[in-house]
C-alpha positions in Angstrom: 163.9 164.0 165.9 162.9 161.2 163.9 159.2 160.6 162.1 157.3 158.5 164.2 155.3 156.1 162.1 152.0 154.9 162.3 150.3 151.8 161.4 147.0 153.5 161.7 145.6 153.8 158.2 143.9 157.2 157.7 140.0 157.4 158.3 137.7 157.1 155.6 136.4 160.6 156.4 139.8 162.0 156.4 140.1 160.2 153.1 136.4 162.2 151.9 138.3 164.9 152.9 141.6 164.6 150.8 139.1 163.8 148.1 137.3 167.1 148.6 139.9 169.4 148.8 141.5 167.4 145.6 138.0 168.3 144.1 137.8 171.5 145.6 141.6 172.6 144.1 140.2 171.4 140.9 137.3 173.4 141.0 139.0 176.7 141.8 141.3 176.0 138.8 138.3 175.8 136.3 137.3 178.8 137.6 140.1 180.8 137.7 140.6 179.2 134.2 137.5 180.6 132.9 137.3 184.2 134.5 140.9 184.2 132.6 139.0 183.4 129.2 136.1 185.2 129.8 138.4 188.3 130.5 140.4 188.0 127.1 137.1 187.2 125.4 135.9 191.1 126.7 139.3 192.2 125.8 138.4 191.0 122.3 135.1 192.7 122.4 136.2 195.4 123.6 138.5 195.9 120.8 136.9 194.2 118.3 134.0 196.5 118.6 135.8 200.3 119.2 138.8 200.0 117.3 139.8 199.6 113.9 141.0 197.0 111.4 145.2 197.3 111.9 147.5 197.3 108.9 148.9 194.8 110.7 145.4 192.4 110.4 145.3 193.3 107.1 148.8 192.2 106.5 147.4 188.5 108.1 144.6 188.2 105.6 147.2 189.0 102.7 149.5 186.5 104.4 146.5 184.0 104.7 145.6 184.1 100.8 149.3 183.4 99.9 149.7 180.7 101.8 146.4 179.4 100.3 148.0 179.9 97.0 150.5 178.5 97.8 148.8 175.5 99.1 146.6 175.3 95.1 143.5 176.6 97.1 141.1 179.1 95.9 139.7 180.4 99.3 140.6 181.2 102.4 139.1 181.7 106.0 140.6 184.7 106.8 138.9 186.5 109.9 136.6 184.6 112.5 135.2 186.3 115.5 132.1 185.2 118.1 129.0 185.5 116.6 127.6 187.3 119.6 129.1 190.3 118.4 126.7 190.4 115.7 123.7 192.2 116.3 121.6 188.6 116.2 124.6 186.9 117.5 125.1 185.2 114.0 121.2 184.3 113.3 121.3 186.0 109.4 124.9 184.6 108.9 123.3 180.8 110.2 120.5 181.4 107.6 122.2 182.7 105.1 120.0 185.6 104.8 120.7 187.9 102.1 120.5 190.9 104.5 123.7 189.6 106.8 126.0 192.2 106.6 123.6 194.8 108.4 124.4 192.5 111.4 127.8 193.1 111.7 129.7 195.4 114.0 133.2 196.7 114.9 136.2 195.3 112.5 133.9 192.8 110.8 131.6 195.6 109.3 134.7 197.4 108.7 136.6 194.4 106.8 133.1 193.8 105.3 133.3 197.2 104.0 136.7 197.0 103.0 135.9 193.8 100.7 133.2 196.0 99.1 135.8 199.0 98.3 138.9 196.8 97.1 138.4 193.1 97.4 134.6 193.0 95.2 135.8 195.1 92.3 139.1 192.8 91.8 136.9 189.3 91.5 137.2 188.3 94.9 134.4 187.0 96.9 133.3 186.9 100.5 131.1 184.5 102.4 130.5 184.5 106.0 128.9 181.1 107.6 129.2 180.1 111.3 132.4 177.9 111.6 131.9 176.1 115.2 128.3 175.1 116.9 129.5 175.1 121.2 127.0 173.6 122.9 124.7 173.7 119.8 124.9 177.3 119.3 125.8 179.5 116.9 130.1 180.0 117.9 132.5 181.8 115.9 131.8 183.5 112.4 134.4 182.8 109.6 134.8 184.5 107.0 135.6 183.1 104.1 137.5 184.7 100.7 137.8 183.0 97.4 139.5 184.0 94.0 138.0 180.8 92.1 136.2 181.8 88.5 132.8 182.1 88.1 131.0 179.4 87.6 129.4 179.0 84.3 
């Protein structure tokens, strides 16, 4: 049986309601968008914060410093991570107070510590600043290592 065809243009309210469930669709994609995010961003807590720094993450940060090298740089950003998981979600690193390791948690203490035992006593050094501001907040923490000479 053939189409019948109309010359009946579609109401405006069945027009609204192509436009809400066109809105609507769009909505339940930003959502489904976000719960996907905010579920890898707990995955990354979750991680970040009870297990430890992987030879192959260390491995990265070597790989990161070579290709920085490489490049005829003397520093690196080689680890970032959200600033929530700090114990003042990034406040000390923002202010550059002194004191801003004790804030640190999970692999960053543990890569913190790690600079301490290997990368301090060979020259390098570390900084950590806050790398993004979402929203005007503190974001993600970077942290930074450099090989350049002391400066005189």
């Amino acid at each position: 049986m053939a189409e019948e065809k109309s010359d009946t243009p579609l109401s405006a309210s069945q027009l609204r309601q192509m436009l809400l469930e066109k809105e609507m669709e769009k909505a339940d994609l930003y959502r489904k968008e976000r719960e996907a995010k905010q579920k890898e961003l707990a995955d990354f807590a979750e991680s970040f914060l009870k297990q430890h720094v992987t030879e192959s993450e260390i491995a990265t940060v070597r790989r990161l410093v070579m290709n920085a090298v490489r490049d005829g740089k003397l520093e690196a950003l080689v680890y970032s991570f959200p600033s929530d998981l700090c114990t003042d979600s990034g406040r000390a690193i923002n202010s550059n107070d002194p004191d801003w390791p004790s804030t640190l948690r999970g692999k960053a203490k543990e890569f913190f510590e790690r600079y301490q035992a290997f990368g301090k006593p060979q020259g390098y050094k570390l900084k950590a600043m806050i790398i993004n501001f979402p929203g005007g907040v503190p974001g993600d923490v970077g942290f930074f290592l450099s090989w350049a000479p002391e400066a005189k």
